[in-house]
PASETI-708021 format. One record per residue (C-alpha): z negated, x, y negated; residue number from 0. Coordinates in steps of 0.02 Angstrom, whole numbers, plus 50000, padded with zeros to 5 digits. Layout:
pz:px:py:num
Z:X:Y:NUM
...
END
This chain:
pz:px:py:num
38736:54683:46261:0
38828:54584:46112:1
38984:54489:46141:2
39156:54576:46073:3
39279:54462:46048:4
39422:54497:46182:5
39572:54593:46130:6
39733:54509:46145:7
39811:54529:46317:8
39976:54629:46353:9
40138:54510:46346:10
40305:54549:46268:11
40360:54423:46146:12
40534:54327:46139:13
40612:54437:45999:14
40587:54595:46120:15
40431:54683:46044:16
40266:54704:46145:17
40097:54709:46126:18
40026:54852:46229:19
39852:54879:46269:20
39811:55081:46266:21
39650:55156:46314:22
39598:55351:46267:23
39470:55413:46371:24
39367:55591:46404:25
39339:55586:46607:26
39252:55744:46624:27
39340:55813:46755:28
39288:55655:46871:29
39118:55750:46883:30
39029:55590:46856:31
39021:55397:46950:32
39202:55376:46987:33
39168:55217:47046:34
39087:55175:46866:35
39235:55262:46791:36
39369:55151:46891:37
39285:54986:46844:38
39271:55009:46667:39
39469:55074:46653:40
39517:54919:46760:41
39396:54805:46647:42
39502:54847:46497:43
39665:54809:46581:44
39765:54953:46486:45
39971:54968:46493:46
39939:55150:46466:47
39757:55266:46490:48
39782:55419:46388:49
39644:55542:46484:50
39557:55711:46433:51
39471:55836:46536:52
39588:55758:46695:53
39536:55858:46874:54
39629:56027:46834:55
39580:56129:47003:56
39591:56091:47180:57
39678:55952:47234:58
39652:55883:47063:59
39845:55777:47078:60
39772:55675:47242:61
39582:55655:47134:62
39697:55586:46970:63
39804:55480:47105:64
39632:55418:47171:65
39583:55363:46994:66
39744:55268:46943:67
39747:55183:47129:68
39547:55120:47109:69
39602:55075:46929:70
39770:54970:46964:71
39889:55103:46906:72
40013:55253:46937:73
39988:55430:46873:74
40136:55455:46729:75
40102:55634:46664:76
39969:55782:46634:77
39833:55837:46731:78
39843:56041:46753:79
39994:56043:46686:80
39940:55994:46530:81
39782:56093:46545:82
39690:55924:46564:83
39767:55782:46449:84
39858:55648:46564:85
39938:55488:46549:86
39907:55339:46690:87
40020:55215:46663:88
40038:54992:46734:89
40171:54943:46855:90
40237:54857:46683:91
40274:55009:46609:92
40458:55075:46621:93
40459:55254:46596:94
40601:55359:46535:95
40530:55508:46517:96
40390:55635:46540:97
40354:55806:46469:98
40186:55897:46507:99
40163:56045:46351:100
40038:56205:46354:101
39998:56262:46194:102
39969:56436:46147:103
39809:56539:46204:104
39679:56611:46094:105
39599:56737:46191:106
39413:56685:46254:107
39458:56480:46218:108
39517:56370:46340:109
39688:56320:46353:110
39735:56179:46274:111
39905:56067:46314:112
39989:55880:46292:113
40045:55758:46405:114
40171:55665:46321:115
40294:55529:46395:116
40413:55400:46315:117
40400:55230:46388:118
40463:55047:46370:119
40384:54869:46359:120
40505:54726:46364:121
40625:54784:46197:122
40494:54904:46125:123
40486:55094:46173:124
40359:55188:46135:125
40320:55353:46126:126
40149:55423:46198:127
40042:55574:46184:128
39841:55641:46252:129
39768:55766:46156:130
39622:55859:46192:131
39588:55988:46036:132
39489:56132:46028:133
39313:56146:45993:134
39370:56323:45871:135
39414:56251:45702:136
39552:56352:45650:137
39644:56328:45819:138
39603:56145:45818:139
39686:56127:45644:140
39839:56206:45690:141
39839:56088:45853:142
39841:55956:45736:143
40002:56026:45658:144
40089:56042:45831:145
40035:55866:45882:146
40121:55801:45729:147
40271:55906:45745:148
40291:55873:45947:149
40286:55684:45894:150
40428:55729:45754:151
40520:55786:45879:152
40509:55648:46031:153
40632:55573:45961:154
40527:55387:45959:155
40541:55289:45784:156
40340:55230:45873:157
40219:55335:45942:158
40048:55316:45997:159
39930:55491:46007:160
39761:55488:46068:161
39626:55589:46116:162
39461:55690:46094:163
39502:55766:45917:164
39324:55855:45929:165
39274:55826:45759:166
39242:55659:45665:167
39342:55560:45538:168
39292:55693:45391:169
39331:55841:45483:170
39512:55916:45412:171
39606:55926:45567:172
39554:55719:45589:173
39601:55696:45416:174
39771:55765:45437:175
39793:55663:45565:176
39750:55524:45478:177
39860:55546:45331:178
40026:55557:45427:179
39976:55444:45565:180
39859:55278:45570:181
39673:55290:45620:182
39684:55130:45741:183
39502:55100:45737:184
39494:55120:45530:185
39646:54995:45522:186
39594:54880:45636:187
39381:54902:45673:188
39339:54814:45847:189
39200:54822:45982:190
39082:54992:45931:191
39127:55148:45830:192
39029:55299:45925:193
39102:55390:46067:194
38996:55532:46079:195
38886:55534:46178:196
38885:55387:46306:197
38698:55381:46329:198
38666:55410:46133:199
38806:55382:46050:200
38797:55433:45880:201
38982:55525:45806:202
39156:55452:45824:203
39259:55604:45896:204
39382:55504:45997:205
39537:55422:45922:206
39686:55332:45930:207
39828:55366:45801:208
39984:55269:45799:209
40147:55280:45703:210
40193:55155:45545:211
40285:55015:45601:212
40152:54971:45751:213
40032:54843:45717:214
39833:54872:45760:215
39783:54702:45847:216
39616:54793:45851:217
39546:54962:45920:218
39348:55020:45967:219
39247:55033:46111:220
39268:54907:46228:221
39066:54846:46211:222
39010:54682:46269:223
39195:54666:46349:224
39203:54575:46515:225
39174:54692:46666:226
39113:54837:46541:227
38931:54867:46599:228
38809:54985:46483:229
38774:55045:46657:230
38941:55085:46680:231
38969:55167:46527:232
38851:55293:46529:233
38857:55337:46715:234
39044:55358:46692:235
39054:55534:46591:236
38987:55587:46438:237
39117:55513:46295:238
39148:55316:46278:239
39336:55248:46287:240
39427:55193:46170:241
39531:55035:46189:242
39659:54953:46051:243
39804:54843:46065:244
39948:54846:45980:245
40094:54782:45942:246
40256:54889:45957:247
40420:54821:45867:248
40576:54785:45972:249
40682:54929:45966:250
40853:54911:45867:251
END
């Protein structure tokens, strides 16, 4: 596999602000090699996993505890709760607050929710949201809406959203999106484009979407990275991660 060039680690810098590693990732439902799935999260070193298709059923908290403990972090949000978006979270993460949100049901779809959370680095806070949108357009367009009017309303000048959108970059639900938010991986290209699938990947359906005012260091799939096996990747679930970092201002 190619080399990437690395990412820049996590640090907070002197004048307060932070750059935060995030990492958006489709788990399917931990059906797959956990152990594969744990060493490619841990590989990445993320401040904050945002996680689709978390275990929803039984004992799915102590299977999402299991995850973030193989994987050098705590559980912050989501799981059923959220109807399977959820938020893991590094011991260098101060959290402030957590708020797991079901959206509304169309009849014969699954149900579809957010994890959110607002969190601090150092002097930056940061506001933080998974997504996992349906697979009906119509519903997944007016997701998009609520996605950008729950961040509206976190009450975070910077926000970070991420998730399987379920369509790619010239779908209209990505595209609104992408006009009130920034596509991280078209600011900032790094590492490979295709998430879907892991063993042919072929369509970018996975994203991460920040607020203005954060800086994309870079954002892709973490190929070629240190510790990220092929193997790995494909055994892991079906969808490739998504890793950026970024840098969030200081809070004033």
């Amino acid at each position: 596999m190619a080399t990437t060039p690395l990412l820049p680690d996590s640090r907070t810098e002197p004048d307060g602000s932070a750059v935060v590693r995030v990492l958006s990732y489709n788990i399917r439902s931990m059906r797959d090699d956990t152990g594969a799935l744990a060493r490619v999260i841990t590989a990445c070193a993320p401040d904050l996993v945002l996680l689709q298709e978390a275990p929803r059923f039984f004992r799915w908290r102590k299977k999402l505890a299991r995850l973030a403990s193989a994987s050098g972090l705590v559980t912050l949000s989501g799981g059923a709760t959220a109807a399977g978006p959820a938020v893991l979270c590094s011991l260098r993460t101060t959290v402030e607050r957590t708020e797991d949100v079901l959206l509304p049901l169309t009849p014969g779809l699954h149900r579809r929710g957010f994890a959110t959370a607002v969190v601090r680095f150092g002097g930056a806070r940061l506001g933080v949201l998974s997504c996992h949108l349906s697979l009906a357009e119509d519903e997944r367009y007016e997701q998009g809406g609520m996605l950008l009017n729950r961040l509206a309303g976190m009450g975070v000048e910077h926000v970070v959203a991420g998730g399987d959108v379920n369509e790619r970059p010239d779908g209209r639900t990505f595209r609104r999106l992408g006009e009130s938010l920034t596509d991280c991986w078209a600011a900032a290209p790094w590492g490979g484009e295709y998430t879907s699938t892991s063993t042919e990947p072929h369509q970018r359906i996975d994203a991460l979407f920040a607020t203005e005012g954060v800086e994309v260091l870079g954002c892709g799939v973490p190929l070629g990275r240190p510790g990220v096996s092929g193997a790995d990747l494909r055994a892991a679930t079906d969808h490739l991660p998504v890793l950026a970092a970024l840098r969030v201002p200081a809070t004033t």
